[in-house]
C-alpha positions as CSV (number, residue, x, y, z in Angstrom):
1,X,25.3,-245.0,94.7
2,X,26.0,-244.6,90.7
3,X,27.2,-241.2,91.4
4,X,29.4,-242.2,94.0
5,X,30.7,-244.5,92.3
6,X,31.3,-242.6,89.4
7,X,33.1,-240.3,91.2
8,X,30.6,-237.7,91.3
9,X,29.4,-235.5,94.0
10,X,26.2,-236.3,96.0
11,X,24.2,-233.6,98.2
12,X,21.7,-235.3,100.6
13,X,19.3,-233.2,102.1
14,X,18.1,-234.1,105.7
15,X,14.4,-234.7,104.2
16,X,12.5,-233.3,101.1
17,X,10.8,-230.2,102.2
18,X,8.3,-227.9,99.4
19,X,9.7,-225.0,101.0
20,X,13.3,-225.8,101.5
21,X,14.3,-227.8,98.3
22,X,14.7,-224.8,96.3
23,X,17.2,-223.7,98.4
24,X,19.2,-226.5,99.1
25,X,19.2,-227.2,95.1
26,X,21.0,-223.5,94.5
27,X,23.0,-223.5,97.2
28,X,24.9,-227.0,96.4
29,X,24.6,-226.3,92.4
30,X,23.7,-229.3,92.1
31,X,23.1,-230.5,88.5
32,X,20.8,-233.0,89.0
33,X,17.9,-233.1,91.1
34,X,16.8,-236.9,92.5
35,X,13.2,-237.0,92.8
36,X,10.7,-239.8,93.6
37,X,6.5,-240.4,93.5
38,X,4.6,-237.3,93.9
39,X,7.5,-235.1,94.7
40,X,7.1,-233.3,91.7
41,X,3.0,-232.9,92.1
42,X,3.8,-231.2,96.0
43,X,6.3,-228.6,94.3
44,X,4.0,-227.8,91.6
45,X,0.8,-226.8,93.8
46,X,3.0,-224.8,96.0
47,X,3.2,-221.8,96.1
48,X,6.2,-219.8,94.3
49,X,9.2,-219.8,95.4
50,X,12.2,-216.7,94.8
51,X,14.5,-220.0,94.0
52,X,12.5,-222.2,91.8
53,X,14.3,-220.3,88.5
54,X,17.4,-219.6,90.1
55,X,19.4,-222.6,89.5
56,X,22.1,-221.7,86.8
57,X,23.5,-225.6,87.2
58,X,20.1,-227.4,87.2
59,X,20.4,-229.0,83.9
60,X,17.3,-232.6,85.2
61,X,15.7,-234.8,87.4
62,X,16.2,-238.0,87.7
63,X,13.6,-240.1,89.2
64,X,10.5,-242.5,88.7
65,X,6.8,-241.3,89.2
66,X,6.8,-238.4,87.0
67,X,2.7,-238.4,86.4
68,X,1.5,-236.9,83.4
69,X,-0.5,-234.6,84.2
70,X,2.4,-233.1,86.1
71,X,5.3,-233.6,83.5
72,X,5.1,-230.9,81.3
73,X,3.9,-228.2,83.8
74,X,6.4,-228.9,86.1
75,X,9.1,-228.2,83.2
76,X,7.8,-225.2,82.4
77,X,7.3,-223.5,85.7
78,X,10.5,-224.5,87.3
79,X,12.8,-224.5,84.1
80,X,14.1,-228.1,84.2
81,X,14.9,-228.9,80.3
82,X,15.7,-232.6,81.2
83,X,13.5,-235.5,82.4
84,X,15.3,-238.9,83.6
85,X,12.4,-241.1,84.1
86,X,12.8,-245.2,84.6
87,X,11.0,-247.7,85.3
88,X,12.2,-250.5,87.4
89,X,10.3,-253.7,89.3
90,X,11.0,-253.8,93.1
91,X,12.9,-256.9,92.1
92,X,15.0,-255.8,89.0
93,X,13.8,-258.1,86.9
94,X,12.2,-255.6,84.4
95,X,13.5,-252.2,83.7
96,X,13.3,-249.3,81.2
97,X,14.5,-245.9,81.0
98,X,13.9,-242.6,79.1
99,X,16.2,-239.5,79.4
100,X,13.4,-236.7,77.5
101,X,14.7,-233.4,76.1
102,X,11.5,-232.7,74.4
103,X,7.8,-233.5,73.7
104,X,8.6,-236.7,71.7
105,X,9.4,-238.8,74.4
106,X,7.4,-236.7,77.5
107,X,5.8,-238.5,79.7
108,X,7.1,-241.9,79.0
109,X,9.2,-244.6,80.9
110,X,11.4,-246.0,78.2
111,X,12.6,-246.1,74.7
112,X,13.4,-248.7,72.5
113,X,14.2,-248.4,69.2
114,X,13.8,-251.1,66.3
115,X,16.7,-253.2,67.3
116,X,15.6,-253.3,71.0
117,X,12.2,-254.1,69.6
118,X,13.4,-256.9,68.1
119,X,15.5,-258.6,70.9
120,X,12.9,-258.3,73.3
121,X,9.8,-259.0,70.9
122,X,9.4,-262.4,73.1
123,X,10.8,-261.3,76.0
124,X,8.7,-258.4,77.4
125,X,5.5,-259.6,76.8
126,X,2.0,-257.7,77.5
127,X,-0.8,-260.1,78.2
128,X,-4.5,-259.8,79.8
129,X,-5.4,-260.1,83.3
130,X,-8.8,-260.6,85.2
131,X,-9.2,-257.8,87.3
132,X,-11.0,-259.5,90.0
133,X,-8.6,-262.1,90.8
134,X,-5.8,-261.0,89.5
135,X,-4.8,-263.9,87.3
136,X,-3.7,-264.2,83.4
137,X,-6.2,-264.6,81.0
138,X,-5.9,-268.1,79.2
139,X,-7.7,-270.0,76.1
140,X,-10.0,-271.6,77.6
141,X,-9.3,-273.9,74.4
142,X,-5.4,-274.3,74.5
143,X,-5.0,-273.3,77.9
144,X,-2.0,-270.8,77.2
145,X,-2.1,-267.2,78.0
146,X,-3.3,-264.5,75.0
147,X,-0.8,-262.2,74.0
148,X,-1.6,-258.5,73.9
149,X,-0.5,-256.2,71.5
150,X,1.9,-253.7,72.5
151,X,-0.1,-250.4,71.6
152,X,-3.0,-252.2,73.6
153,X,-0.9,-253.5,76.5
154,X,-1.1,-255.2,79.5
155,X,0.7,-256.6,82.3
156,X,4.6,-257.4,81.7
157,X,5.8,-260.8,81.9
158,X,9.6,-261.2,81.4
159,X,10.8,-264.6,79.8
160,X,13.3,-265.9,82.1
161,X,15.5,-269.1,81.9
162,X,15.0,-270.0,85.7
163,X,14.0,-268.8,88.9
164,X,17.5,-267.5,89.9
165,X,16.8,-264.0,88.3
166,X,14.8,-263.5,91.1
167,X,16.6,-263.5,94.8
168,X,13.1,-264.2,96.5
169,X,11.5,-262.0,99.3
170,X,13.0,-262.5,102.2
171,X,11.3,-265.6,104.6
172,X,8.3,-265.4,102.3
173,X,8.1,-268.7,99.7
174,X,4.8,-268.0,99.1
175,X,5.0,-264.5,98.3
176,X,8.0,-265.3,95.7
177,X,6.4,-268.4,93.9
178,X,4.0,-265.9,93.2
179,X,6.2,-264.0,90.8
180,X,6.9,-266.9,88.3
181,X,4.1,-268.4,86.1
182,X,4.6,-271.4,84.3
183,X,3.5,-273.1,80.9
184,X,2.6,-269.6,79.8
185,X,2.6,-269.9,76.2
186,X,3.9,-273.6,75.7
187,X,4.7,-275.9,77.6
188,X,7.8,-276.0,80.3
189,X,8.3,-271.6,79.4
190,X,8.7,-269.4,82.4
191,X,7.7,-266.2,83.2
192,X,8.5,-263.4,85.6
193,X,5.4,-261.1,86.5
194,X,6.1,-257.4,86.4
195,X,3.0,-257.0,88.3
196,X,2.6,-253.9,86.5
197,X,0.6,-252.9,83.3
198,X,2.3,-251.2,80.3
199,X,2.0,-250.4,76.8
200,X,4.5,-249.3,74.1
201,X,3.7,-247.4,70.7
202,X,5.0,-248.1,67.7
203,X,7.9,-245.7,67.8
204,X,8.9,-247.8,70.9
205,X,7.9,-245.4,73.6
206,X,6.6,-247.5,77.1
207,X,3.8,-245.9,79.0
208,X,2.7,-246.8,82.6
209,X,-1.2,-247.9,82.5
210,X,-1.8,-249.0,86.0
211,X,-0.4,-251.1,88.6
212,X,-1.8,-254.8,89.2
213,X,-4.5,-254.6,91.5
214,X,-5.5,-250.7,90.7
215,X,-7.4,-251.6,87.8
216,X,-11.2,-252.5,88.4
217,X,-14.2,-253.4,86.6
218,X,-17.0,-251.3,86.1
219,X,-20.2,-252.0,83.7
220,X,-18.0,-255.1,82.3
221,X,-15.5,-253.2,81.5
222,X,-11.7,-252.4,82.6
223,X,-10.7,-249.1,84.4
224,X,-7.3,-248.0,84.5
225,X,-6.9,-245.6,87.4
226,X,-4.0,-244.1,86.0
227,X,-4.9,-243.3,83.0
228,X,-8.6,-241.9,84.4
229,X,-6.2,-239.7,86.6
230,X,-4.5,-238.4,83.9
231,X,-7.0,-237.3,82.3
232,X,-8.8,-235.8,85.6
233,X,-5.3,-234.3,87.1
234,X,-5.5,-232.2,84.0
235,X,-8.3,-230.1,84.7
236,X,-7.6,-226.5,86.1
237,X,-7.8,-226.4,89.7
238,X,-6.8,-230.0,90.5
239,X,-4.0,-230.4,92.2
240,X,-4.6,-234.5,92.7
241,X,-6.7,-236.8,91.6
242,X,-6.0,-240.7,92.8
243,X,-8.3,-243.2,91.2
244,X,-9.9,-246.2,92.6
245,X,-12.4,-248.8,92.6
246,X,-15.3,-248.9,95.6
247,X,-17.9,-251.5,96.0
248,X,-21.5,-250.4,95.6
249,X,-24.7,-252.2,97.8
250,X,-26.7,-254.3,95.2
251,X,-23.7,-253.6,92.4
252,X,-21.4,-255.8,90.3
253,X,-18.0,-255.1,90.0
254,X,-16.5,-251.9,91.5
255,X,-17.6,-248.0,90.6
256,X,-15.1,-245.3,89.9
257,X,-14.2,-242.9,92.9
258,X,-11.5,-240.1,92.8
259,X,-10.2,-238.8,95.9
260,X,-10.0,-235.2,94.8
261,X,-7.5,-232.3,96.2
262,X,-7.8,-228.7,94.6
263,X,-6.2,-226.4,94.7
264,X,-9.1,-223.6,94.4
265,X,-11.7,-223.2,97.3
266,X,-14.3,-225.6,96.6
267,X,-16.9,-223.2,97.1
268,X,-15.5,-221.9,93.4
269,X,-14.8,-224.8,91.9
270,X,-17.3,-226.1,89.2
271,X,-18.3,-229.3,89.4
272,X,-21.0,-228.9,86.3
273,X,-18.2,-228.4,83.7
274,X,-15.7,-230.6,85.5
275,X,-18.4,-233.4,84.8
276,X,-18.7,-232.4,81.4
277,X,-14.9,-232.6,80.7
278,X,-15.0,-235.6,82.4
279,X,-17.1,-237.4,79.9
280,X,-15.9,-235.1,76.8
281,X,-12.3,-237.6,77.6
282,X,-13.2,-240.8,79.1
283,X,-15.6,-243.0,78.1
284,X,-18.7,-243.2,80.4
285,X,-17.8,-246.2,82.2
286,X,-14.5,-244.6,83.4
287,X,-16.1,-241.3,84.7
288,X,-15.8,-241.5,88.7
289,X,-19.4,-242.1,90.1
290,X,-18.3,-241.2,93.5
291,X,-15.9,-237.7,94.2
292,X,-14.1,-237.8,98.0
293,X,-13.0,-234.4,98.6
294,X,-9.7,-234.6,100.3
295,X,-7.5,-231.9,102.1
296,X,-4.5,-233.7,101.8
297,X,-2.9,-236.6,100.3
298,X,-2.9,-240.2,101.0
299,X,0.3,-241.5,100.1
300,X,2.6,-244.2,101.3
301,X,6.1,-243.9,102.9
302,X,7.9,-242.7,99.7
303,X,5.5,-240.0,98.6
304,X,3.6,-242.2,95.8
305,X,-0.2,-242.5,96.0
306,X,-1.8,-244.5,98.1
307,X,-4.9,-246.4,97.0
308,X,-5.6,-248.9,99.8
309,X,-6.6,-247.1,102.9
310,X,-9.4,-245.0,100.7
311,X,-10.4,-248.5,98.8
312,X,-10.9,-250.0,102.1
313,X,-13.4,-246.9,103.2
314,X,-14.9,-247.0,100.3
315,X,-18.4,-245.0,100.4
316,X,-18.9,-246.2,103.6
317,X,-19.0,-243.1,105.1
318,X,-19.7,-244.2,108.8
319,X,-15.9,-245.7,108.2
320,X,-14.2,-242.7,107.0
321,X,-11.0,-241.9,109.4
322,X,-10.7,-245.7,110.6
323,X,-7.8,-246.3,107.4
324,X,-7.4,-242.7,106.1
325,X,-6.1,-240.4,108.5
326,X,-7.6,-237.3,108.9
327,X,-10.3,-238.4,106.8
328,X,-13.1,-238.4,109.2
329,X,-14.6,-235.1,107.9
330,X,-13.9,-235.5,104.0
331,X,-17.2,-234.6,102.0
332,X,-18.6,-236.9,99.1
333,X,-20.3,-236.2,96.0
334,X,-22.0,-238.5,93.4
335,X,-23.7,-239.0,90.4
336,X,-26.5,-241.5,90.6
337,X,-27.4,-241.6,86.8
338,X,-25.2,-240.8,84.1
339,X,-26.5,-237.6,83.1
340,X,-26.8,-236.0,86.4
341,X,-24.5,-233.7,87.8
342,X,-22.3,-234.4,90.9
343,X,-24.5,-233.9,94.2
344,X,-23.8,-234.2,98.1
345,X,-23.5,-238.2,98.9
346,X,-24.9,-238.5,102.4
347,X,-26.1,-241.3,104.6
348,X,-29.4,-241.0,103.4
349,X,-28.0,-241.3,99.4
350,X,-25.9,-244.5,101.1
351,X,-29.3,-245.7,102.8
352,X,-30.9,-246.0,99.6
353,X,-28.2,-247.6,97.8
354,X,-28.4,-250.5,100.7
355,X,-32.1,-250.7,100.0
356,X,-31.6,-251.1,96.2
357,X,-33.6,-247.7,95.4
358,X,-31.0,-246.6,93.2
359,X,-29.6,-248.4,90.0
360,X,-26.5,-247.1,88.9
């Protein structure tokens, strides 16, 4: 609609398609490519196309849901110099934007420089949140919310004057008193919740950690499924890795699984040094105790990962198929101490984890 308006011109394709985009990007020469969720990743696992360099006019893309791990590869292959990547809440009250032309600002979703740092030092506010019920962490003392630093980060709460900013979802009180949280950090404030966790360095650059909800607990400590499939989605022969928590029989809290799609034959894929690298970034706590194999990915209707259908399977593999479709047949590994090596999870593994005859 900003093009429109703008007095630009718009080419709408009739869908995406991996094998068509190419084409329809060359023939309109088009200068800016519109791209959402794991758009990007589906391009970059396929397989090459005559087109994917010949685009004289393609100068970007414009989007949101760039992943890391796919950023800079995607560049490179398919000579894009330009990345457009914002951030925005469903309900506009919290948005940033980056346009990258290089490595400084790669990978992130916003800029602000040290005036912009200033005006919204008590605006955009990172705090703490309990994973397992979702609400802010307060002093137990004072009974206000503790501030986060930014390099640490946290979920975004906006300081708003009054519930206004916020139009409301649509026949659902409930669901909008929600957003708001009150006597935050004194008393009578008001705050908008981003529902979404974020952290900005000191040269002002926001990163995405992990949407509300996504992050577990594992071993008393926090996981951040983003940033475990960042580091995972890296590894050669990946071509996805989506993050989650699963409950365990007889376990606190929720282990690490990744729903994994390669892009190599899994006969010929090794899951020894995969392991290995695993731990060699994470720390041990993060490393995924369970691995679903996956032919294809779960994702939501537009294109970005979708967590809830393999949460609700979990490791219960008499349930596989009834959420995730197609799912029926995926395989599972696991490692049931933390220096084994991933092995075949079967019913009998899941039999003994019921019976408590494993301790993870």
């Amino acid at each position: 609609m900003g093009a429109l308006v703008g007095g630009m011109s718009v080419a709408v394709g009739r869908k995406f398609s991996v094998s068509t985009l190419w084409n329809d990007i060359h023939d309109s020469k088009s200068t800016i490519w519109v791209y959402v969720g794991e758009a990007a990743r589906y391009l970059l696992i396929a397989p090459p196309h005559p087109l994917e360099r010949n685009h004289p006019r393609l100068r970007g893309m414009f989007g949101n849901g760039m992943r890391p791990d796919v950023w800079t590869r995607f560049k490179e292959r398919f000579d894009v110099p330009e990345v457009i990547e914002f951030f925005n809440s469903t309900e506009g009250v919290f948005a940033l934007v980056t346009h990258s032309k290089n490595a400084y600002t790669a990978n992130s979703v916003g800029l602000h420089g040290a005036i912009l740092r200033a005006l919204y030092k008590n605006t955009y506010i990172p705090v703490g949140i309990d994973p397992e019920t979702g609400a802010i962490i307060r002093d137990p003392k004072t009974g206000f919310a503790i501030r986060k630093s930014y390099n640490e980060g946290g979920e975004i709460i906006v300081n708003v004057p009054n519930e206004s900013v916020f139009a409301g979802y649509y026949n659902n009180p409930q669901a909008t008193a929600k957003k708001f949280e009150r006597n935050v950090f004194k008393k009578g404030d008001l705050y908008y919740r981003s529902g979404d966790a974020l952290r900005r360095d000191d040269d002002g650059r926001w990163y995405f950690l992990d949407r509300l909800g996504d992050t577990f607990r594992w071993k008393s400590e926090n996981v951040s499924t983003a940033e475990v499939a960042e580091v995972l989605g890296r590894y050669p022969g990946v071509a996805e890795a989506n993050v989650y928590g699963v409950l365990v029989p007889r376990h606190d809290g929720r282990a690490g699984c990744v729903a994994l799609r390669l892009e190599v034959p899994v006969q010929s894929f090794d899951f020894v040094a995969f392991v290995k690298y695993a731990r060699s970034k994470l720390p041990r706590y993060a490393v995924p105790v369970f691995i679903r194999l996956v032919d294809d990915s779960a994702t939501t209707a537009n294109n970005k990962q979708a967590k809830g259908p393999l949460r609700d399977e979990g490791i219960e593999l008499e349930r596989f198929g009834e959420k995730v479709e197609g799912g029926a047949h995926d395989k599972v590994l696991w490692v049931p101490s933390v220096t084994s090596e991933y092995q075949p999870f079967d019913k009998e593994a899941l039999a003994s984890l019921r019976a408590g005859a494993v301790q993870l």
